[in-house]
N, C-alpha and C positions, 0 to 999 in steps of 0.2 A: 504494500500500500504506500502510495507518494506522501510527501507532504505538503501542502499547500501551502504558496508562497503567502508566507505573514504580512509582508508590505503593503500588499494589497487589499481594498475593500470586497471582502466576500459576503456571500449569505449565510446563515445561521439560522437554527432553528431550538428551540426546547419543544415539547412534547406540543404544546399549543400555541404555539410563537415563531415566526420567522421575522427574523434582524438581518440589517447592516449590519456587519461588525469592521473592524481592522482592528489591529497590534498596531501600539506604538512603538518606533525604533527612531532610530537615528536616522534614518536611508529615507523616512518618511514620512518625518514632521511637517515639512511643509506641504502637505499633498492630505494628512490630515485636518491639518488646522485650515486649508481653503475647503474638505469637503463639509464641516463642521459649524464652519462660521466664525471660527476661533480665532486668535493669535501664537505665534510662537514666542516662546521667553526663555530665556537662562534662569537655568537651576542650579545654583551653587551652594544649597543647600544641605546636601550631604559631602561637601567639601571636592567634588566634581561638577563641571560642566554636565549637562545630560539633556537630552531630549523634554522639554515639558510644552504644554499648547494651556490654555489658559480657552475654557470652554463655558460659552455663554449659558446661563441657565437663569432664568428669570431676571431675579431683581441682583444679583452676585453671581463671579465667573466660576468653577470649580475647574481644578488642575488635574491632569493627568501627563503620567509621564511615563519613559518608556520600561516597555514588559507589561504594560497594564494595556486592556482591552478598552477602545470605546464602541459606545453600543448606539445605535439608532434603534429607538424604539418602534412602534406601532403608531403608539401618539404623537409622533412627532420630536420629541425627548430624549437626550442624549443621555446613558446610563453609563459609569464606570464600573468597569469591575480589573480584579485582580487576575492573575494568570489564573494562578488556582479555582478561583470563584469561576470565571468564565467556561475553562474545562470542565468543570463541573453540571454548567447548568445548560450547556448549548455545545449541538455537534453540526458541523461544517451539513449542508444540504446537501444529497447525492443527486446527481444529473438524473 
């Protein structure tokens, strides 16, 4: 079985749900942050440079950064999850 390239925006699904999803990396912050509505920012706050998008959510932006999954909801709504989380709750869609 292949792996699906993470840089890219794929479909996903959980038992009742099918999402946008992508993985954030380095190779494709800026490609998330224009699908998203976002901004890109410097994150030196674990004492490295790293990938972070700065992600519009109502009235305040929430951050994600990379290794972490962003999600397009259903409604519209962009959800974060963690690698772990993500694996957990949603499998890549089969053709």
């Amino acid at each position: 079985m292949g792996h699906a390239n993470v840089s890219t925006i794929g479909s996903y699904q959980t038992i009742r749900h099918m999402v946008q999803a992508v993985k954030l990396s380095t190779e494709n912050v800026q490609q998330v942050a224009d699908w998203c509505g976002g901004r890109v920012v410097q994150d030196g706050t674990r004492g490295q440079i790293d990938a972070c998008i700065s992600v519009p959510a109502g009235t305040h932006d929430r951050y994600i950064r990379s290794g972490h999954w962003l999600v397009l909801q259903e409604d519209g709504n962009y959800c974060i999850y963690s690698h772990r989380e993500f694996k957990k709750t949603f499998e890549p869609v089969k053709d």
